[in-house]
Every structure is written in structure tokens, then in C-alpha cells.
C-alpha positions in Angstrom: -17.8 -10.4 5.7 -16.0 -8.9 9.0 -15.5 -5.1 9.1 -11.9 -5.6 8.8 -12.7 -6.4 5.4 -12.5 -2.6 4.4 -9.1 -1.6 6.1 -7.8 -3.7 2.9 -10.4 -3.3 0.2 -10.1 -0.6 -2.0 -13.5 1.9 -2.8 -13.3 4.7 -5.7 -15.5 6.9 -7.1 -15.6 7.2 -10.9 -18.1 10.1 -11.3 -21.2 7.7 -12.1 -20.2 4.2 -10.3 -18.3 2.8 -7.7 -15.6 0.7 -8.6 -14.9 -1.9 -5.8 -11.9 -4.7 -5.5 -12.7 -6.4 -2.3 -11.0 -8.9 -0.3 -13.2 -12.3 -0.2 -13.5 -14.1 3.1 -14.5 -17.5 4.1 -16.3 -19.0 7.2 -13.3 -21.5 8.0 -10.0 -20.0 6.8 -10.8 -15.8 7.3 -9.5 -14.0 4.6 -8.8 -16.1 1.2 -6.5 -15.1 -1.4 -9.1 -14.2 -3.6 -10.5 -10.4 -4.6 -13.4 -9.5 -6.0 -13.6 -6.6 -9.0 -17.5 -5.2 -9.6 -18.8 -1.8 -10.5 -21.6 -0.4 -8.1 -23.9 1.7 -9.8 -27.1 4.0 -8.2 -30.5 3.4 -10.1 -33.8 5.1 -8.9 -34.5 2.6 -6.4 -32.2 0.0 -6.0 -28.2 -0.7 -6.8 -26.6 -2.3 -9.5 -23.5 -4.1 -9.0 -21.6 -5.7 -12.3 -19.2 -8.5 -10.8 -16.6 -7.9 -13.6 -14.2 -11.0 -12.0 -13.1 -12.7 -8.7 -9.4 -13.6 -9.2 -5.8 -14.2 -7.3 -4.5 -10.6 -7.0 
């Protein structure tokens, strides 16, 4: 994804996890109309994220 993708994706800390909606790109058509919803969580050596639905904001 391009860095622009974060000027209108939206980040926020919930204490224990990130909750994410992110704008979803493509290669031929830039930005889509579709976001993506997940939870980003910290274990001891890796991250998990929990894609909780892509959909047509």
C-alpha cells in the first residue's frame, strides 16, 4: 500500500490492541472503495492481527 494510505486510515489504541480500519488499494485503480476492519494485538514475539471484515464503508 502507498503511504498516503494512512492520511485516511484510521489507528486507535484500545489499552491492549490496536484497532485498525484501513483503506484497501489496488495495483490498477489506486484506492478501492473497500476498508479493511482487524484488531492488532502484541504477543511475545510476533503480532496478531484478527481481520474482523473488509467491507464498503
Amino acid at each position: 500500500m502507498p503511504d498516503e494510505t494512512w492520511d485516511s486510515s484510521i489507528c486507535l489504541w484500545m489499552g491492549s490492541k490496536w484497532e485498525v480500519l484501513i483503506d484497501l488499494w489496488t495495483e490498477g485503480e489506486g484506492r478501492s472503495d473497500l476498508a479493511l476492519k482487524a484488531e492488532v494485538e502484541e504477543s511475545e514475539t510476533n503480532y496478531l492481527v484478527t481481520v474482523e471484515m473488509v467491507y464498503v464503508p
